[in-house]
C-alpha positions in Angstrom: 11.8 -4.7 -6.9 11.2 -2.2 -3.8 7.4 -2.0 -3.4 5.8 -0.1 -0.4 2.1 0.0 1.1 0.2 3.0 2.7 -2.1 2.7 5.3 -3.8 5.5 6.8 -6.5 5.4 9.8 -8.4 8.7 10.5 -8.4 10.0 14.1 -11.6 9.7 15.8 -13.6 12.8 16.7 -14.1 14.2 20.2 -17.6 14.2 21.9 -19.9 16.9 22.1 -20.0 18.5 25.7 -22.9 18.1 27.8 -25.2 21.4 28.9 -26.1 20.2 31.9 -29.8 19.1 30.5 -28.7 17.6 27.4 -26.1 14.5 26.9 -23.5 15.0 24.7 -23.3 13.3 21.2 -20.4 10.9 20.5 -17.6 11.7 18.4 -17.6 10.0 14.8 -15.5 7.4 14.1 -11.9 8.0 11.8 -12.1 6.9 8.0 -9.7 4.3 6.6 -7.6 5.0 3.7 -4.9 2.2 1.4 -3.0 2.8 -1.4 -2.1 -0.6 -2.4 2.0 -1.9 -3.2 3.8 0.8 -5.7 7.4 0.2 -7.2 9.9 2.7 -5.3 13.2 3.2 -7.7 16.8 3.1 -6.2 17.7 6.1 -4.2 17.4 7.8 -0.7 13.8 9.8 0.6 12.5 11.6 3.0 8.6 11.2 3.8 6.9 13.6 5.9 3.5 12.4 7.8 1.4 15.0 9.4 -2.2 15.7 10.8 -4.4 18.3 9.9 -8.3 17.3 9.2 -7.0 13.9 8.8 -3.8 11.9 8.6 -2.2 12.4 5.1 0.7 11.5 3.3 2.8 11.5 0.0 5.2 9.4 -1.3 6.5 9.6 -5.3 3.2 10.6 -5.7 0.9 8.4 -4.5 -1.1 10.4 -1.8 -3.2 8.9 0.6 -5.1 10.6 3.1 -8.0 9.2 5.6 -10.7 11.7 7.0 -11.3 12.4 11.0 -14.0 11.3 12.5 -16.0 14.9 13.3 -16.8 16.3 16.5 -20.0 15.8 18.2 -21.9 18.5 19.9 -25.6 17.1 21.4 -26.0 15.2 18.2 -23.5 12.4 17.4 -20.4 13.8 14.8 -20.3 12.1 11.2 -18.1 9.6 11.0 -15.4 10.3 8.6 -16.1 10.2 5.3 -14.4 7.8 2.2 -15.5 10.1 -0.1 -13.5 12.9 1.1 -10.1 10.8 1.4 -7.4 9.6 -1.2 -6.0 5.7 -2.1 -6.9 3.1 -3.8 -9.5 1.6 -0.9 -11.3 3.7 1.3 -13.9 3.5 4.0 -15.9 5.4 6.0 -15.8 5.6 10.1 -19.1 5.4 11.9 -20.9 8.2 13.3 -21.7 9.2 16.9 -25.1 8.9 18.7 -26.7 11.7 20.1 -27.2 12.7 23.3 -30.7 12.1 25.0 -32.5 15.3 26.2 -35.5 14.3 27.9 -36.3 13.0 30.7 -34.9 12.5 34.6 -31.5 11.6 32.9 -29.7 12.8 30.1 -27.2 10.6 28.6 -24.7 10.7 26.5 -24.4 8.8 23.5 -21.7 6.4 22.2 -19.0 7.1 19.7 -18.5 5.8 16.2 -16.2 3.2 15.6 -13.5 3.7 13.0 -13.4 1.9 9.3 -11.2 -1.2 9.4 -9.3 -2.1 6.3 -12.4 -4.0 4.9 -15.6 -2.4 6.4 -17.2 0.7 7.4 -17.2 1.7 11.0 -20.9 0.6 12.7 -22.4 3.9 14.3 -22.5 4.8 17.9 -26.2 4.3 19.6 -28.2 6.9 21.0 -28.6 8.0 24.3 -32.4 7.8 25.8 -33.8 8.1 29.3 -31.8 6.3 32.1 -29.5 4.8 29.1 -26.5 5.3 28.0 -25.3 5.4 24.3 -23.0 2.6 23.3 -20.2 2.5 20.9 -20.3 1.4 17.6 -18.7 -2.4 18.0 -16.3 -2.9 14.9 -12.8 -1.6 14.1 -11.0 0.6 17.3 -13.2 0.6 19.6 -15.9 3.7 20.5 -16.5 5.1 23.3 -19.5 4.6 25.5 -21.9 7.6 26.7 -21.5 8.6 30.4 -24.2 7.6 33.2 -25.3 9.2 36.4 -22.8 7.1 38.1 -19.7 7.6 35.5 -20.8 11.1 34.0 -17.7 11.2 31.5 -18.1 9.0 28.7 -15.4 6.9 27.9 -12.7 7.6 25.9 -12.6 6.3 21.6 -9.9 3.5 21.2 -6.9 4.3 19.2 -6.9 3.8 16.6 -9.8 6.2 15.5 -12.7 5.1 17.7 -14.7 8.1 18.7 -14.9 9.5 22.0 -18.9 8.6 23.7 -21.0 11.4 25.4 -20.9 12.8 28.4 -23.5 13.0 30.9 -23.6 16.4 33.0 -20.6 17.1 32.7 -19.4 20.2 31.0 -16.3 18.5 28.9 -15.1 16.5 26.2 -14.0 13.2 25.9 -11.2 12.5 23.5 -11.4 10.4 20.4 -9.1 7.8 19.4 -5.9 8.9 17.6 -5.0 8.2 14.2 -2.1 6.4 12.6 -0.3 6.1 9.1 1.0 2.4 8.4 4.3 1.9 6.2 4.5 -1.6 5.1 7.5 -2.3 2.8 10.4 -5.6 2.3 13.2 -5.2 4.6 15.9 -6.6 2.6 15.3 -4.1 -0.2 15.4 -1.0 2.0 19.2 -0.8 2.8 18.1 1.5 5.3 15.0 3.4 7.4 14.1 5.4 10.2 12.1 7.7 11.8 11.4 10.7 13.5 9.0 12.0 15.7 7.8 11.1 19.2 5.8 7.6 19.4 6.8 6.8 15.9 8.6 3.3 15.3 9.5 1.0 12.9 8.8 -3.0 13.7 9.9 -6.5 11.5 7.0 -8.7 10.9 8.3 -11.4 9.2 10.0 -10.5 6.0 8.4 -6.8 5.9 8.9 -4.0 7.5 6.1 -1.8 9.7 6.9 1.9 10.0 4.1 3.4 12.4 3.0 7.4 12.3 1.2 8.5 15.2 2.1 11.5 15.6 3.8 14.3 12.8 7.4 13.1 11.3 9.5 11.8 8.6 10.5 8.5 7.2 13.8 8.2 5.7 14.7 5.7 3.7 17.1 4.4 0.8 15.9 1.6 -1.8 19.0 -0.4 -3.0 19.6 -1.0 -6.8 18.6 -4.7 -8.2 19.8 -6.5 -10.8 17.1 -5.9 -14.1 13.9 -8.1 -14.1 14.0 -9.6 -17.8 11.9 -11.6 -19.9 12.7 -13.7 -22.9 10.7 -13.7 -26.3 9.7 -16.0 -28.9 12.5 -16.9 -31.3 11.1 -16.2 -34.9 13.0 -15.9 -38.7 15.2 -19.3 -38.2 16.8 -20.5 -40.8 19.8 -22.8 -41.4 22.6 -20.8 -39.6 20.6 -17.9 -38.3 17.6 -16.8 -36.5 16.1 -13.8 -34.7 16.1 -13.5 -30.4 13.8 -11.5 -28.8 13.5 -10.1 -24.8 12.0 -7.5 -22.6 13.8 -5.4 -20.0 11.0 -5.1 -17.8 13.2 -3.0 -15.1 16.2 -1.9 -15.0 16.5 -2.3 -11.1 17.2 1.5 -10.0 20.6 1.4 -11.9 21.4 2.3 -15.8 21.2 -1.0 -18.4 25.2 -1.3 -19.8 24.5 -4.4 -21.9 21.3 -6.5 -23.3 21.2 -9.0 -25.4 20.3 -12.7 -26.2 23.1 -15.4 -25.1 23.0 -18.9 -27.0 24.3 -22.8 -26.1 23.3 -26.3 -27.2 23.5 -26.8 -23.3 20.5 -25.3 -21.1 20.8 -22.2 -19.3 23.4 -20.5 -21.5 25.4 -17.5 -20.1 27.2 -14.8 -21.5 30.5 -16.6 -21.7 28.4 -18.5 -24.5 27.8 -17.5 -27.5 26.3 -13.7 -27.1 24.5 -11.6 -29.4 23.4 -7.8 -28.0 20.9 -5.5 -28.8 21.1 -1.7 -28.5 18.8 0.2 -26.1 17.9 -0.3 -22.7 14.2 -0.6 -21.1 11.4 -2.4 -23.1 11.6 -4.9 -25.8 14.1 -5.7 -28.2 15.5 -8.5 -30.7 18.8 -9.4 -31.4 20.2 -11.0 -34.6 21.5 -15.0 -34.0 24.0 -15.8 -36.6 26.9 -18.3 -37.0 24.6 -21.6 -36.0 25.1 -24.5 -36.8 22.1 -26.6 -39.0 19.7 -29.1 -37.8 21.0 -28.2 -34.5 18.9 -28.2 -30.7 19.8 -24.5 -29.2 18.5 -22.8 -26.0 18.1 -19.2 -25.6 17.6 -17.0 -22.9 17.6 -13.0 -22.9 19.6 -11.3 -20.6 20.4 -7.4 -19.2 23.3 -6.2 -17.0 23.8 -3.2 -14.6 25.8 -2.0 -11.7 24.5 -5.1 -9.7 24.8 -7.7 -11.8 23.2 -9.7 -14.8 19.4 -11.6 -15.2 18.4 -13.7 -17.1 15.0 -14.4 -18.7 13.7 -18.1 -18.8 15.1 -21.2 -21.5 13.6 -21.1 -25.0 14.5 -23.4 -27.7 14.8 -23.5 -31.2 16.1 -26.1 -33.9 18.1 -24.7 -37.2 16.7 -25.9 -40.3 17.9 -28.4 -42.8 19.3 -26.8 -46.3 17.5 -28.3 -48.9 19.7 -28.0 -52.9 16.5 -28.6 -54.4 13.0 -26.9 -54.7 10.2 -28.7 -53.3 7.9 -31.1 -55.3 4.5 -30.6 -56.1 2.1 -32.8 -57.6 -0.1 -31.2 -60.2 
């Protein structure tokens, strides 16, 4: 069954811009947003990733969305915020700190650092007299205030650390960018790719990576399986008969032609044994076992055919009874 997994990191925010007497605040860190594994049905897609207040995307349905980090203007920017995103887990990046503005030196302060996929981003430190703000020290890496000797304050990491503070010096530095993480089984994608300049698509293992850092679409087609199936108690048995049960719990992208419960005396019966059907497709069913044989061992197992090919559910047993010409005895 094709499954995929969203991961979205927020881009950090920009610094503030010094005035010449006041250091600039660092830019907050980006937010961190997962939508955890969803089923993806048999057919082809095209996902488009793009960047507006924050990195965002929607697939079947399932939106996920991560917040920038904001920028900073002599006060640190906020860090951006989980509340404010979509997905299943979500954190918040750090905030900037703010720019010192007292003083012989006025100094920038460090960026927030951006959520990781477990944590909050840490927040950037202050700026203060003769020192400079640094970056907030978990996820992508923040940027650090600028000095008298290195007025520009560094740069946020990607992905989504926020830019630090500058020092007397009237411009920006640039926060971290964002990205959007595609994580999905390679052999069940017959085929992906992806448009857009930086974007890519890496195998780690069994699983694919696609990576967004920048706008474009994934496009991608999910092969049918054969149906996932269970197999059910077996219940009314009598000397010659009994009921099957089983559930088509999916139908692997492609229509059900043929369900049923197939019957041997031998384990793991097929359906060139002894075969009984059931109408319907999806969900549970029964099926009627006639034509048994008494006091007799049989395994069952449930089983559902498509395009693909047939599944079965797991060996259950079941013994016919014993007629009995007489009524039974009770003493009074």
């Amino acid at each position: 069954m094709a499954t995929i997994k969203i991961e979205i990191y927020g881009r950090g925010g920009n610094s503030g811009v010094s005035s010449g007497s006041i250091g600039a605040g660092g830019g907050g860190g980006g937010a961190y947003s997962r939508v955890n594994a969803f089923t993806v049905s048999s057919g082809t897609y095209v996902v488009a990733f793009s960047a507006t207040s924050g990195e965002y995307i929607t697939f079947n349905s399932n939106t996920c969305y991560a917040q920038n980090g904001y920028i900073g203007t002599t006060t640190g920017g906020q860090g951006g915020q989980a509340a404010n995103g979509a997905g299943d887990v979500k954190y918040s990046g750090g905030t900037g700190g703010n720019g010192f503005n007292g003083g012989s030196g006025f100094y920038g302060g460090g960026g927030g650092s951006s959520a990781t996929d477990s944590s909050d981003g840490v927040n950037g430190n202050n700026g203060a007299n003769g020192v400079q703000g640094t970056g907030g020290n978990n996820g992508s890496g923040a940027g650090t205030g600028g000095t008298a000797g290195n007025p520009a304050g560094s740069n946020g990491a990607n992905y989504g650390g926020g830019g630090g503070g500058s020092y007397n010096i009237f411009s920006a530095t640039t926060g971290g960018a964002g990205k959007v993480v595609l994580t999905y089984t390679t052999a069940l994608f017959t085929s992906t790719s992806v448009t857009g300049a930086g974007n890519s698509i890496a195998t780690q293992g069994e699983n694919s990576i696609a990576t967004f850092v920048g706008n474009g679409n994934w496009v991608c087609t999910v092969a049918s399986v054969a149906p996932t199936i269970t197999t059910g108690t077996v219940t009314s048995i009598t000397e010659t008969t009994a009921t099957g049960a089983g559930n088509v719990t999916s139908d692997g992208g492609a229509s059900i032609t043929e369900r049923g419960v197939v019957v041997s005396t031998s384990i793991n019966p097929t359906t060139s044994d002894a075969k009984f059907t059931a109408s319907g497709t999806t969900g549970s069913f029964t099926a009627s076992i006639t034509g048994r044989v008494k006091k007799t061992l049989y395994y069952v197992r449930a089983f559902a055919t498509n395009s693909v090919g047939t599944s079965y559910g797991d060996n259950v047993t079941f013994t016919t009874k014993v007629y009995s010409p007489f009524p039974p005895f009770f003493k009074s």
